[in-house]
C-alpha positions in Angstrom: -23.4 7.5 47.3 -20.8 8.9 44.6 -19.3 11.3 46.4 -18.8 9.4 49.8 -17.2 6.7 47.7 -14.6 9.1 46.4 -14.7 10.6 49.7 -13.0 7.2 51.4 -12.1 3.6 50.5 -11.8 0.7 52.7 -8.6 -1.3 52.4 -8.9 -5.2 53.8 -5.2 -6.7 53.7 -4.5 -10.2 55.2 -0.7 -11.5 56.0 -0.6 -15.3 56.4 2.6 -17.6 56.6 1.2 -20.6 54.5 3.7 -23.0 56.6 5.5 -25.1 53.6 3.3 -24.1 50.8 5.8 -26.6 48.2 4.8 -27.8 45.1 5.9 -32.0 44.5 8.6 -31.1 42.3 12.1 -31.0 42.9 13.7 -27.2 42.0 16.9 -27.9 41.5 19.4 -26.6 43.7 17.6 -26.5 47.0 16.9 -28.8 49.6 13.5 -29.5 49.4 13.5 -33.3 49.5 11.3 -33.7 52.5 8.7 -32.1 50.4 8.8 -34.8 47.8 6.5 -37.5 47.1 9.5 -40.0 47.9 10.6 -37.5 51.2 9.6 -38.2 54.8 6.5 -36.2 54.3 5.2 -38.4 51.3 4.1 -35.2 49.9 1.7 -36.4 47.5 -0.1 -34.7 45.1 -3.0 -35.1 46.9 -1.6 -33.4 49.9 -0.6 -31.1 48.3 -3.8 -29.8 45.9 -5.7 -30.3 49.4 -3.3 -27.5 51.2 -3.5 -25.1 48.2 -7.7 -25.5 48.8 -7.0 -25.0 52.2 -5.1 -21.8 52.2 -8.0 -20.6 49.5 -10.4 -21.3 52.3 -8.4 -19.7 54.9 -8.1 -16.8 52.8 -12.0 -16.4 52.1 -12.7 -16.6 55.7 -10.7 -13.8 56.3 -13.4 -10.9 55.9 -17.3 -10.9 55.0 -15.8 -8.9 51.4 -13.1 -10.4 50.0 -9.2 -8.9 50.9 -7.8 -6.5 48.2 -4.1 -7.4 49.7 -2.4 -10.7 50.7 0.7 -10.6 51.7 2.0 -14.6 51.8 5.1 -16.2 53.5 6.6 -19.8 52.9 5.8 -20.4 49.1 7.9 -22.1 47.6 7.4 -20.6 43.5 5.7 -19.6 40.6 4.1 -22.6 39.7 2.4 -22.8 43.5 1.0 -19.3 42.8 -0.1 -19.8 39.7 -2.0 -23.0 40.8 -3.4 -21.2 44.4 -4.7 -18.3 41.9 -6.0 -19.8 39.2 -7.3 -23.5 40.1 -7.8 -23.9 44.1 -10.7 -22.0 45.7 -9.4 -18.9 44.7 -9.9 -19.5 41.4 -12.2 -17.4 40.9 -11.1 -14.6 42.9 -9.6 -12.4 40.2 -6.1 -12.0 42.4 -3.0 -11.4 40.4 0.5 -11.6 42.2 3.8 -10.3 42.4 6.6 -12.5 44.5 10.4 -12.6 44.8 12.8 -15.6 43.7 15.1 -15.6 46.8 18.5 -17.8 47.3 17.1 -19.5 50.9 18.3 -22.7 50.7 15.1 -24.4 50.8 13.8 -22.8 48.4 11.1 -20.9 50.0 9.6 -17.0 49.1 6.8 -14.4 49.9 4.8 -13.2 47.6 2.0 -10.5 47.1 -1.6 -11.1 46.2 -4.1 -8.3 45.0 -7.1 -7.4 43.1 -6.5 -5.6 40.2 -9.7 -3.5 41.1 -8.3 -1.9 44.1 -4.7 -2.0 43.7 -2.6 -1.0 40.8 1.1 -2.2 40.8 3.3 0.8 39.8 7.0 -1.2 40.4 8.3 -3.8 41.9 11.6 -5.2 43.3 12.7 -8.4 45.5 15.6 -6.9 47.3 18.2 -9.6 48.8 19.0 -9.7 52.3 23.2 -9.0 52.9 24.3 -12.6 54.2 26.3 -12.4 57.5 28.6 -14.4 59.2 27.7 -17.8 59.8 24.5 -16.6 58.1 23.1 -19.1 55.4 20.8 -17.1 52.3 17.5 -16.0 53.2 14.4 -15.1 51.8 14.3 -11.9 49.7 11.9 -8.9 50.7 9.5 -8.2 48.6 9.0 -4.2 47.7 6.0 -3.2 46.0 4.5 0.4 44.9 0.9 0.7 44.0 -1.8 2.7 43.6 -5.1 2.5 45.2 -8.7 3.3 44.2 -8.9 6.5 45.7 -5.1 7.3 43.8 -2.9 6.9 46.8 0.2 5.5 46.2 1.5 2.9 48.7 4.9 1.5 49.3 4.4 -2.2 50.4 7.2 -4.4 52.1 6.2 -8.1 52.7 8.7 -10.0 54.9 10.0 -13.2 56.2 13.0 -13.0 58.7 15.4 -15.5 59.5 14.7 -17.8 61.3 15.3 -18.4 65.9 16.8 -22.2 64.4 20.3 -22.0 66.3 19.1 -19.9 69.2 17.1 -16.1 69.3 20.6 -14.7 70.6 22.7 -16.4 67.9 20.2 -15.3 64.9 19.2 -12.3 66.7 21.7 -9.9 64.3 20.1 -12.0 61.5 16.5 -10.4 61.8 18.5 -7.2 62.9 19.7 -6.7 58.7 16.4 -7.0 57.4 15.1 -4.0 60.1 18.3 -1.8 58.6 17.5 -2.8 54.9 13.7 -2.1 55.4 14.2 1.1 56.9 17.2 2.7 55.3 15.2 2.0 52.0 12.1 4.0 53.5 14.4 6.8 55.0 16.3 6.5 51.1 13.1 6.9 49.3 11.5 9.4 51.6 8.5 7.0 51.4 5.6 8.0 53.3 2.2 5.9 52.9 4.6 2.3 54.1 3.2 -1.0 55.2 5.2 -3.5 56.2 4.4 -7.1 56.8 5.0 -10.5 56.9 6.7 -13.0 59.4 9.5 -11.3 61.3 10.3 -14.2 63.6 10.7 -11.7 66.4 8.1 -10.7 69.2 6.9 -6.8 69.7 9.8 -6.9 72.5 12.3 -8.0 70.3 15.4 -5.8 69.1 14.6 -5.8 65.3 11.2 -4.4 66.2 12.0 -1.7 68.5 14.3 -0.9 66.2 11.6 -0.2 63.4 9.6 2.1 65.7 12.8 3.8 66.3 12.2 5.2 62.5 8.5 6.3 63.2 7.1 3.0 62.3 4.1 2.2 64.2 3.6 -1.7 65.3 -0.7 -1.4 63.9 -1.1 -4.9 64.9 0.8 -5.2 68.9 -2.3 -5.7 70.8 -4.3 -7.7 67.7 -6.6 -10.3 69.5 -8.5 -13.0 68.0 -12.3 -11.8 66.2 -13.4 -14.9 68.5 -12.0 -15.1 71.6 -10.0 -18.4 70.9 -6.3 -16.3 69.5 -4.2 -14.0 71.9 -1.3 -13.7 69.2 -0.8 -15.6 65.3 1.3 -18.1 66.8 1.3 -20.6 69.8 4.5 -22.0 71.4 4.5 -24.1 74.6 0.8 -23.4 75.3 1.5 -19.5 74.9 0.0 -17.4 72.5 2.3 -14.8 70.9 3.0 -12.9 67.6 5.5 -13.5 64.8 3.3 -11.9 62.1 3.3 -7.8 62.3 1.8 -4.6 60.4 4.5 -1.8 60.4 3.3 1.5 58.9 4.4 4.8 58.8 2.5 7.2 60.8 0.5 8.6 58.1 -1.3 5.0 57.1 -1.5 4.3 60.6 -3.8 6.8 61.0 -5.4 5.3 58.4 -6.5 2.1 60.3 -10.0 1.1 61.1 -9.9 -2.2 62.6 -7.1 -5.0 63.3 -7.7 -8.6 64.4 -6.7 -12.5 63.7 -8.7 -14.8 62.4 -9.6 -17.5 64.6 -12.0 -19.0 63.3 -12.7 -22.8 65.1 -11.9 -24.4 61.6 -9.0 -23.2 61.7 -7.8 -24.8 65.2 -7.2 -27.9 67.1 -6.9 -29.2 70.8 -3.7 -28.6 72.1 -3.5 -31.9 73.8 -0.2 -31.1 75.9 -1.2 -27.4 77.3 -4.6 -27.7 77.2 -6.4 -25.1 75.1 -6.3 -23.8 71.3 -4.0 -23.8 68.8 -3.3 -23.1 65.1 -4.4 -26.7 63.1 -1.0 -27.2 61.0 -0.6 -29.6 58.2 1.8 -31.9 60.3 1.7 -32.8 63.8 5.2 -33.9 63.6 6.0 -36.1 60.7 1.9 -36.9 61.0 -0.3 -35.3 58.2 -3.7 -33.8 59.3 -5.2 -32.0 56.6 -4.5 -29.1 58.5 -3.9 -25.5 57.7 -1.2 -23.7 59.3 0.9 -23.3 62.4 0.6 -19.7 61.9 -3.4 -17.7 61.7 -4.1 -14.7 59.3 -3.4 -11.5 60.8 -6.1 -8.8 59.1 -5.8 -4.7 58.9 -8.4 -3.2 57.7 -7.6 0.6 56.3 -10.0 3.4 55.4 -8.3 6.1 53.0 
């Protein structure tokens, strides 16, 4: 039993935009008003402890063993990490975290979960996204090296694009700069064992996403389904079911991949009234709370190394 364990280890890593993940105090400097107890949302902190349980039970549901990587999108700081990791549900998890502190206006960031057990942080770095024409500041990418139990070193990228909000033409050169930061910095670094993730607010046919596989990136997660029937893709627009949320690795890790798959677990969904069907149970349903989750669902890779 020795030797197969330092034969191979099995790698469980979840992405998962939180959807708003804010804490109910004003940072200053960004517009996160509608996030306050006084906003539109009367984001209370009752609300508010209940979404950080929430996203610790969302987390847990993930996989029967508990994920050694989380790679999160739409937190808004510190002080929310610290609380998810140390008094929701995850509490007594063991994850430490890594995460950037970006200039997007509202205030938001990703961030990097792991267990100390299975992942050893070697550097980090929250690299800032150029800003464009007509472009307002955006959320900084996250680069992480670590090491792994079997003493692979991997080179971790967590993302969150800019946004479709003014039209998917208008933005489109928006997502575009992240694809050329990502993988110049791969290309630079002559990085081999990469994973990238996150929210890239383009589908797999998308021009920031062929672009990556233009570089010998492999899209791990293109044909993900749901684990029970319910998901098609992490995200549902106008009754379709479609990806935001990807796993980009180089070809050497995505060799590497046992198993890929969303978790849609029924908890985790709610009627869609207007289509008819499933979709992802948010926290708002407009400016309606609903002690719900997330419009996005987890997106799991499982790696054996």
């Amino acid at each position: 039993m020795i030797l197969s364990l330092l034969l191979s280890s099995f790698l469980t890593f979840v992405e998962l935009n939180c959807e708003n993940l804010f804490d109910t105090t004003h940072d200053v400097g960004k517009e996160d008003s509608e996030f306050l107890p006084e906003g539109k949302r009367h984001w209370t902190r009752t609300r508010y402890w209940g979404k950080l349980n929430r996203i610790g039970q969302e987390i847990l549901s993930c996989s029967s063993c508990l994920p050694d990587l989380v790679a999160l999108v739409e937190v808004e700081n510190d002080s929310v990490l610290h609380q998810l990791t140390r008094r929701s549900l995850l509490r007594n998890a063991g994850y430490e975290y890594l995460m950037t502190t970006s200039p997007d206006v509202r205030g938001l960031d990703v961030a990097l979960l792991f267990q100390p057990a299975s992942f050893r942080p070697l550097c980090y770095e929250s690299i800032e996204v150029p800003v464009l024409p007509g472009m307002r500041p955006t959320r900084d990418v996250l680069y992480v090296q670590g090491q792994i139990i079997t003493g692979d070193t991997l080179h971790i990228y967590v993302v969150h694009a800019p946004s479709r909000y003014g039209g998917e033409r208008e933005t489109r050169s928006y997502r575009m700069k992240v694809a050329q930061l990502i993988s110049q910095q791969v290309q630079l670094c002559h990085q081999e064992n990469v994973i990238i993730t996150g929210d890239f607010n383009d589908y797999i046919d998308n021009a920031s996403l062929k672009y990556l596989e233009e570089f010998s990136l492999v899209n791990v997660t293109k044909n993900s389904q749901g684990k029970n029937g319910y998901a098609k893709g992490t995200y549902r627009y106008h009754g379709e079911w479609r990806s935001l949320d990807h796993f980009f690795c180089s070809e050497k890790v995505a060799n590497r991949v046992e198993q890929t798959y969303i978790n849609d677990e029924a908890f985790l969904l709610d009627e869609d009234t207007r289509f008819g069907g499933k979709r992802p149970l948010r926290s708002f349903n407009g400016v309606r709370f609903q002690k719900g989750f997330s419009d996005h669902l987890p997106l799991i890779v499982k790696f054996k190394f």
